[in-house]
Residue frames as a rotation matrix with the C-alpha (Angstrom) as fourth column:
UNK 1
0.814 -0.580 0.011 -23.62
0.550 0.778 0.304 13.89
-0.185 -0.241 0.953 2.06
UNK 2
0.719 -0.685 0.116 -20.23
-0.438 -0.317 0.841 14.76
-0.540 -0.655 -0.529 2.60
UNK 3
0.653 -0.713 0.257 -17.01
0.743 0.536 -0.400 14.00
0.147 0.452 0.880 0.30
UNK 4
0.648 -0.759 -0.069 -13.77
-0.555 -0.531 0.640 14.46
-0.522 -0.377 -0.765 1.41
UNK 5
0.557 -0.564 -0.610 -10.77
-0.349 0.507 -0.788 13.29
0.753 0.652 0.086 -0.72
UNK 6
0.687 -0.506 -0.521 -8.04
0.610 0.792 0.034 11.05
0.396 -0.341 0.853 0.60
UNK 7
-0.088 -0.713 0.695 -5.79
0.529 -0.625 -0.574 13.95
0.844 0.318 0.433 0.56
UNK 8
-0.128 0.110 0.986 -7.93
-0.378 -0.924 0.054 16.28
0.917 -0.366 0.160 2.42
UNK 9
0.908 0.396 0.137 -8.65
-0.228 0.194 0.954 14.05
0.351 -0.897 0.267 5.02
UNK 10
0.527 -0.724 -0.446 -5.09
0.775 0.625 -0.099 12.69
0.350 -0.293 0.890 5.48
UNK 11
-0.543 -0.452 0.707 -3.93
0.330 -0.890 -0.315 16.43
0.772 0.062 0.632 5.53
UNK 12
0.145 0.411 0.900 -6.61
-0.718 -0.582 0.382 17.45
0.681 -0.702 0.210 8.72
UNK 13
0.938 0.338 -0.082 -6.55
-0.180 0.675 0.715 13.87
0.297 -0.656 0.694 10.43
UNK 14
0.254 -0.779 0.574 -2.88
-0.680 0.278 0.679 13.11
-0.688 -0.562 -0.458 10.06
UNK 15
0.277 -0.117 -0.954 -1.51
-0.777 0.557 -0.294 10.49
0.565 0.822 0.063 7.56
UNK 16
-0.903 -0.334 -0.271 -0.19
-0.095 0.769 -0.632 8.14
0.420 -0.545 -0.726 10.93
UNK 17
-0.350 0.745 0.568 -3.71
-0.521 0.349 -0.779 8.01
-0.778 -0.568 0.266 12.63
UNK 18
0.271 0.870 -0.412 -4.86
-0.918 0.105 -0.383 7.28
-0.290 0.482 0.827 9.47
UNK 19
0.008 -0.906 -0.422 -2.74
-0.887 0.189 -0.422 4.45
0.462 0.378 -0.802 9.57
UNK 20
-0.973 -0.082 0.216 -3.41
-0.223 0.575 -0.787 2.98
-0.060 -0.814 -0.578 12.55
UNK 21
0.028 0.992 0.125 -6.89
-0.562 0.119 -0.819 3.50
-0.827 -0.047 0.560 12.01
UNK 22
0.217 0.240 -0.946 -6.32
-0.743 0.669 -0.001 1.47
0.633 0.704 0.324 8.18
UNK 23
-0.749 -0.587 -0.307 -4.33
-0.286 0.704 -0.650 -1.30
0.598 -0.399 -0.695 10.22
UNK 24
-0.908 0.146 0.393 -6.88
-0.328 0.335 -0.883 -1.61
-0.261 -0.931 -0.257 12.67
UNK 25
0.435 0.869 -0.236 -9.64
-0.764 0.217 -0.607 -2.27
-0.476 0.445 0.758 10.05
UNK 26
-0.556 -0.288 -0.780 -7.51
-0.544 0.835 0.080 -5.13
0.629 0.469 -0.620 8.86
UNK 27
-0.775 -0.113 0.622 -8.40
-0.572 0.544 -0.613 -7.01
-0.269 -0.831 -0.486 12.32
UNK 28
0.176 0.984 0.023 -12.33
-0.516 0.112 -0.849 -7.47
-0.838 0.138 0.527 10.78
UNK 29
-0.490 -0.207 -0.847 -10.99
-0.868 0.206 0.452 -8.44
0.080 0.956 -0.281 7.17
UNK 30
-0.808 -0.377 -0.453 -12.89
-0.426 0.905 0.006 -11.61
0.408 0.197 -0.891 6.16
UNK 31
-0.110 0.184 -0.977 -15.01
0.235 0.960 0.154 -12.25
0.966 -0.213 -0.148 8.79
UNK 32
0.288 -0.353 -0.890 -12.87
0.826 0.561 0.045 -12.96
0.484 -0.749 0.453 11.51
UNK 33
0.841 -0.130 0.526 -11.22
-0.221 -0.968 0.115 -10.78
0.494 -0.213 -0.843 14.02
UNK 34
0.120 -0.880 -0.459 -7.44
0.182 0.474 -0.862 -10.89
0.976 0.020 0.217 15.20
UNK 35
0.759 -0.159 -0.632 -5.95
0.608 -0.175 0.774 -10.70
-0.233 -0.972 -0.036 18.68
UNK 36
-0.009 -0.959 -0.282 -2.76
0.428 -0.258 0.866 -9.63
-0.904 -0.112 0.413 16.94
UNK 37
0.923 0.331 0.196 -1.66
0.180 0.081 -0.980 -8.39
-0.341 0.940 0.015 14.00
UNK 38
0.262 -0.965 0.021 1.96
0.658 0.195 0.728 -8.15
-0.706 -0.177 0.686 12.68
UNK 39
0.984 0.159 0.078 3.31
0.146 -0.477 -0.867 -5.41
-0.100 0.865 -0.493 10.43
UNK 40
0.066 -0.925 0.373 6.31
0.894 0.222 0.390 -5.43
-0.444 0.308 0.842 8.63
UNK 41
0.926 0.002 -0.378 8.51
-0.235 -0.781 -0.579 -2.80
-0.296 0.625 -0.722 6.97
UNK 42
0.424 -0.830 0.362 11.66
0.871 0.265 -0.414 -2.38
0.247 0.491 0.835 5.39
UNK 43
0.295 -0.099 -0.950 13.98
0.623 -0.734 0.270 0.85
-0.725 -0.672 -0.155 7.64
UNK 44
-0.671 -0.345 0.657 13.92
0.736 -0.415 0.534 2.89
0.089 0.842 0.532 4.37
UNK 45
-0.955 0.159 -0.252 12.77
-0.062 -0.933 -0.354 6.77
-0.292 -0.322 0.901 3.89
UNK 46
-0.562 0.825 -0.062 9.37
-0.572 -0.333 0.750 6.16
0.598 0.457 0.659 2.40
UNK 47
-0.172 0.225 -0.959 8.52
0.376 0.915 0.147 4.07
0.910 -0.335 -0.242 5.33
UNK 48
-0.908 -0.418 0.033 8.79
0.153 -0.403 -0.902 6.90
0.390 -0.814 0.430 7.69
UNK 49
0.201 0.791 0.578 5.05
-0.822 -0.185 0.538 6.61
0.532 -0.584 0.613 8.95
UNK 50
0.300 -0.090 -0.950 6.21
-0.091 0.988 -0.122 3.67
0.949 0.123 0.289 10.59
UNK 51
-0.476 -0.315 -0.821 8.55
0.865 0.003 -0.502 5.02
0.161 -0.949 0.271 13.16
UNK 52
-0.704 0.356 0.614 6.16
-0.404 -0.912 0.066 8.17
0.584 -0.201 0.786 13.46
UNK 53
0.408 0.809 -0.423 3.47
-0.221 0.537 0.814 5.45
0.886 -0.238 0.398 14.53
UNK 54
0.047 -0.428 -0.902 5.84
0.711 0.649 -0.271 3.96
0.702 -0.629 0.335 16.49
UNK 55
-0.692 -0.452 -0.564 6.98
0.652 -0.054 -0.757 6.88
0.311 -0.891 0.331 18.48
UNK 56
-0.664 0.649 0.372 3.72
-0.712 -0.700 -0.052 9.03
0.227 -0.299 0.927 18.91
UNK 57
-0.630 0.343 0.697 2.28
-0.443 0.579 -0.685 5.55
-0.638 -0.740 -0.213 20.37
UNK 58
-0.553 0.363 -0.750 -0.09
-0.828 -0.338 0.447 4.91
-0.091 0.868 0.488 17.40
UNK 59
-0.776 -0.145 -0.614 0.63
-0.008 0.975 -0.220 1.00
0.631 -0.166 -0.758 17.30
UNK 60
-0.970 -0.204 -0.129 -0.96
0.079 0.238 -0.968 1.63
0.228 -0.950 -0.215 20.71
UNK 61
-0.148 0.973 -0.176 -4.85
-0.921 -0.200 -0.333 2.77
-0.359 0.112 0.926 19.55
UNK 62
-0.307 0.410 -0.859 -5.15
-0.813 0.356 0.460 -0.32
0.495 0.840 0.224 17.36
UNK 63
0.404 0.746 0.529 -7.62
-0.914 0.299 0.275 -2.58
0.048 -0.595 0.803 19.31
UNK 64
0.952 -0.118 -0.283 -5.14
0.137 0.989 0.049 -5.76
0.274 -0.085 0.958 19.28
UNK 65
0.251 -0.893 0.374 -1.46
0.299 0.439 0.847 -7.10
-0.920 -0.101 0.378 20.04
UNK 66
0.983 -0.098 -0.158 0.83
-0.168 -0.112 -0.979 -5.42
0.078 0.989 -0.126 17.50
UNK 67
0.588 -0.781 0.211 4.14
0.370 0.491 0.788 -7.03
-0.719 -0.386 0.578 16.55
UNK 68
0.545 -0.616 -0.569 6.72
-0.824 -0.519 -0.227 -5.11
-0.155 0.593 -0.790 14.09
UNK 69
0.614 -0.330 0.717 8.47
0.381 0.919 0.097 -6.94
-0.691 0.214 0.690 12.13
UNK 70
0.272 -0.535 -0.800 11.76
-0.690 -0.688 0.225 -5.30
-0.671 0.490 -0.556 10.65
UNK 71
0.608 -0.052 0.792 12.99
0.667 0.575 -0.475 -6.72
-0.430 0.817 0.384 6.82
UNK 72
-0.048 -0.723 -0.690 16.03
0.188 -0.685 0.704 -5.87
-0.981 -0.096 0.168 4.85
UNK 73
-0.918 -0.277 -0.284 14.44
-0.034 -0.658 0.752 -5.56
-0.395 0.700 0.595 1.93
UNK 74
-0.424 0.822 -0.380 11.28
-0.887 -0.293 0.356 -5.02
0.181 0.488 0.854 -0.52
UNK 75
-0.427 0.199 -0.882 11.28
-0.377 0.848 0.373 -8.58
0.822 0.492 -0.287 -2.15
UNK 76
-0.875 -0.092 -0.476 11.95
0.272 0.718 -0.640 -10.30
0.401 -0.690 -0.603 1.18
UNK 77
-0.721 0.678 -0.146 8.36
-0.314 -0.507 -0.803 -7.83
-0.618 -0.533 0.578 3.04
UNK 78
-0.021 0.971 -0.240 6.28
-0.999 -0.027 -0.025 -8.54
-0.031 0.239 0.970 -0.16
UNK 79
-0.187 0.397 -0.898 6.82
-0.378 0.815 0.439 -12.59
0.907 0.422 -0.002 -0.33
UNK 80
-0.993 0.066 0.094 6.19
-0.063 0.365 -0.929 -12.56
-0.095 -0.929 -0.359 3.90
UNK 81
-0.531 0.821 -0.207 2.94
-0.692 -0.562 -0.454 -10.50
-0.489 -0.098 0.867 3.12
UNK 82
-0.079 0.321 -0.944 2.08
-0.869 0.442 0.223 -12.97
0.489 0.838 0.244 0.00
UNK 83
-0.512 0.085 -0.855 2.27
-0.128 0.976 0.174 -15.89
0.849 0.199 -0.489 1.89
UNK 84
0.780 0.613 0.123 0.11
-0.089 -0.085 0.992 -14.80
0.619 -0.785 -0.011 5.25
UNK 85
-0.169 -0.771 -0.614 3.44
0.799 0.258 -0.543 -14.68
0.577 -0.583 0.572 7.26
UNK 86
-0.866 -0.181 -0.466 2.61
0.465 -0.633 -0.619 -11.08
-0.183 -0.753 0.633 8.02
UNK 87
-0.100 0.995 0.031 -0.94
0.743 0.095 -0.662 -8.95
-0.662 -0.043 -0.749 8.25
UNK 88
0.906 0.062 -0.419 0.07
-0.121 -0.911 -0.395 -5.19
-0.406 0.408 -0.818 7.14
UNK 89
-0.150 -0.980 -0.128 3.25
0.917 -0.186 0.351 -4.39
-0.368 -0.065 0.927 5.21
UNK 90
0.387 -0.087 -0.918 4.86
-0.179 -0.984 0.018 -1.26
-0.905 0.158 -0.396 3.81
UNK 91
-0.675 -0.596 0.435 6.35
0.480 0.094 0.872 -1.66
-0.561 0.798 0.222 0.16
UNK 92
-0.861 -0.251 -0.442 5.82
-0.323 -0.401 0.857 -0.21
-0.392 0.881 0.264 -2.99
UNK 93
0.143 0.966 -0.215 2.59
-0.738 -0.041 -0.674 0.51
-0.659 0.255 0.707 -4.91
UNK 94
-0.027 -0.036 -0.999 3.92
-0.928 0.371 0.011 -1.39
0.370 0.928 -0.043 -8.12
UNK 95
-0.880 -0.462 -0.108 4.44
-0.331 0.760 -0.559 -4.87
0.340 -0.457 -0.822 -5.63
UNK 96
-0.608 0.779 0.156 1.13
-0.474 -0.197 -0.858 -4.19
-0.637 -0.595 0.489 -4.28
UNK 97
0.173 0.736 -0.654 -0.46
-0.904 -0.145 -0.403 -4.10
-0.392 0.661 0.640 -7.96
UNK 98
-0.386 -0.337 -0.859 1.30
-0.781 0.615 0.109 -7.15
0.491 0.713 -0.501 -8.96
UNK 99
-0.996 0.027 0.090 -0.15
-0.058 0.573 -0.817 -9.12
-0.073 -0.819 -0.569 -5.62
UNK 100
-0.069 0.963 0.260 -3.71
-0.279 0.231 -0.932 -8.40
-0.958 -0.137 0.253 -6.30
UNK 101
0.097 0.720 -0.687 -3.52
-0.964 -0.105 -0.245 -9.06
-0.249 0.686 0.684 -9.79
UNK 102
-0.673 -0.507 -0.538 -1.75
-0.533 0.837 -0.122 -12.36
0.512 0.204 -0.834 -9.27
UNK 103
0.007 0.994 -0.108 -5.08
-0.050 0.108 0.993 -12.82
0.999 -0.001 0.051 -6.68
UNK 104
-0.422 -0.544 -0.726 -3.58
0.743 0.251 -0.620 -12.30
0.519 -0.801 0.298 -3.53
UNK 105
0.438 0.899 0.022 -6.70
0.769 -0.387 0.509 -10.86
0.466 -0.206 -0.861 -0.97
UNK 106
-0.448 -0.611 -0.652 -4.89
0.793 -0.609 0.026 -7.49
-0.413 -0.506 0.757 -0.32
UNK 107
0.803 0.377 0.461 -6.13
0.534 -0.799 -0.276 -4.01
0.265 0.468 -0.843 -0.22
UNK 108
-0.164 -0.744 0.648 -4.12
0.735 -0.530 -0.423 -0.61
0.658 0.407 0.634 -0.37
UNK 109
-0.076 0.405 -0.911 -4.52
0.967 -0.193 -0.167 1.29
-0.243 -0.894 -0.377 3.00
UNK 110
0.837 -0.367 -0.406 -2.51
-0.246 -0.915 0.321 4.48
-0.489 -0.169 -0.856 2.21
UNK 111
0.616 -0.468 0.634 -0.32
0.689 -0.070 -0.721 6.00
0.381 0.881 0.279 -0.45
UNK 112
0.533 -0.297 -0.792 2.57
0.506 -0.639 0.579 8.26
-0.679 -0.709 -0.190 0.39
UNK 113
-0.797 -0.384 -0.466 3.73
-0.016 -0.758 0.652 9.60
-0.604 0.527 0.599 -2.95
UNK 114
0.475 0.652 -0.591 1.95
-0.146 -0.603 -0.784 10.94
-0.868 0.458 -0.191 -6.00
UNK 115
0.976 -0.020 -0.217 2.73
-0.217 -0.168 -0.962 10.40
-0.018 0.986 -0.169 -9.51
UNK 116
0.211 -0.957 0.198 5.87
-0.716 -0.013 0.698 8.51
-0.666 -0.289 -0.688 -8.72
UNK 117
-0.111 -0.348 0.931 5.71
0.391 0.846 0.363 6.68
-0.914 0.405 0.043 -12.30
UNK 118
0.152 0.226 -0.962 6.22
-0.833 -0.495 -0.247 7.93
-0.532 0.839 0.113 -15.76
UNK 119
0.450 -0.626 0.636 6.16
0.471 0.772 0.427 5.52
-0.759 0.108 0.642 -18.60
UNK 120
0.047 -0.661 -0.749 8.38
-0.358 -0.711 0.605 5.67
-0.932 0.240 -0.270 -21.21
UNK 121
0.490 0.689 0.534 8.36
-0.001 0.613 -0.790 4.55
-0.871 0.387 0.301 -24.94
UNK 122
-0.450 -0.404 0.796 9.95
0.868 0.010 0.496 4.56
-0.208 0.915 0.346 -28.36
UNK 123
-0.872 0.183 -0.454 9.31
-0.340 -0.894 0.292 7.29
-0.353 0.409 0.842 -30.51
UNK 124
-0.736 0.464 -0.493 7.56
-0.282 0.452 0.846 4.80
0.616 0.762 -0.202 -32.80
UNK 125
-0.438 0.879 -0.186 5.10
0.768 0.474 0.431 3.72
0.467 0.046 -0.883 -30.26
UNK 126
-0.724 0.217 -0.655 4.67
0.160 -0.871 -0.465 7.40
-0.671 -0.441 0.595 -28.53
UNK 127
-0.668 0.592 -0.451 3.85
-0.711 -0.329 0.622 8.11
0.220 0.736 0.640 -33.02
UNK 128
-0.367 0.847 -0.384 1.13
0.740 0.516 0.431 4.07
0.563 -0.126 -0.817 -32.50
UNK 129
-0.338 0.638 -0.692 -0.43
0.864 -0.081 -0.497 5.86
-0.373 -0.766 -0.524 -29.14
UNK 130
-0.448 0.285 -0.847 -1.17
0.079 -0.931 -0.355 9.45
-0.891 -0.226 0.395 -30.94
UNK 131
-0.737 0.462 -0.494 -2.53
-0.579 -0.053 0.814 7.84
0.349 0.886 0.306 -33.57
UNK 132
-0.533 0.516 -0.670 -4.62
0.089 0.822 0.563 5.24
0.841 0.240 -0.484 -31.99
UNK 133
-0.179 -0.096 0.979 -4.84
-0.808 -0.553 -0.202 6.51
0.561 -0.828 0.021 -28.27
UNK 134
-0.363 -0.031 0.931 -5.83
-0.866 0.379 -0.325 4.31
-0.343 -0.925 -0.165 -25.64
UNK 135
0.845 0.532 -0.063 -7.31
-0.447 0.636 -0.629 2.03
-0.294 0.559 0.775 -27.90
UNK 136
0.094 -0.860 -0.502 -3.25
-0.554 0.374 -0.744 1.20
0.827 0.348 -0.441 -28.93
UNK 137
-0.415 -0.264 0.871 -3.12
-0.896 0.284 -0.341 -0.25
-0.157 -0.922 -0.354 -25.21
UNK 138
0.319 0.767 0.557 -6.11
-0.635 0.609 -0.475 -2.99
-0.704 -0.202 0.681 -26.10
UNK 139
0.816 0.104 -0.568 -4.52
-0.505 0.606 -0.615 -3.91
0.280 0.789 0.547 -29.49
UNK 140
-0.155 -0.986 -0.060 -1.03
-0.759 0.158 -0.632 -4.39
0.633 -0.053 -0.773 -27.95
UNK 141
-0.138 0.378 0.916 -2.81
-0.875 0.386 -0.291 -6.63
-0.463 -0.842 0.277 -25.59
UNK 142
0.645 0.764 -0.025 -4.40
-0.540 0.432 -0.722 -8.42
-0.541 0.479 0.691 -28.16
């Protein structure tokens, strides 16, 4: 067997086919299969597989009716997506994580940055976490 990371494959295949090709595995989600499917963005720079899809025809492999849907912001893309208004969107990993853990049936197609979160902390709990390590995460829970 074969293993390719996400990386390498997105880096020989293309990061917009792989797109179209995630989008077009929504259509099956469930079950069912769509005639259509609607995908939504917001006309910001980390969105720019969007209009690459668009103009190298992409949209145009995916085995149904696609409709674009443009939004002027994050919020306004992730409560369309949350309520089934739209099929695919584009927003922000951290929006994403907060949708599935609230139980909203969404997966993550494709990532376009890398380590784009650091946290940050008090001294005092930086000194709790190098005394306790990851184990300081469970008690603060607790």
């Amino acid at each position: 067997m074969v293993q390719i990371s996400r990386r390498r494959l997105l880096q020989k295949a293309g990061a917009t086919t792989i797109g179209a090709t995630g989008i077009a595995g929504c259509l099956g989600q469930g079950g069912a299969s769509l005639d259509s499917v609607t995908v939504a963005y917001v006309p910001i720079y980390p969105n720019m597989q969007h209009y690459v899809m668009e103009q190298e025809g992409y949209y145009e492999d995916v085995p149904a009716d696609v409709s674009i849907e443009r939004f002027s912001s994050g919020p306004s893309v992730v409560k369309a997506f949350a309520s089934g208004d739209v099929d695919v969107a584009l927003f922000g990993i951290t929006p994403a994580m907060v949708l599935v853990d609230k139980g909203t049936n969404a997966g993550i197609l494709a990532a376009n940055s890398r380590n784009g979160f650091k946290i940050m902390g008090t001294t005092e709990l930086v000194d709790f976490y190098e005394q306790e390590g990851p184990a300081m995460f469970e008690r603060f829970e607790q």
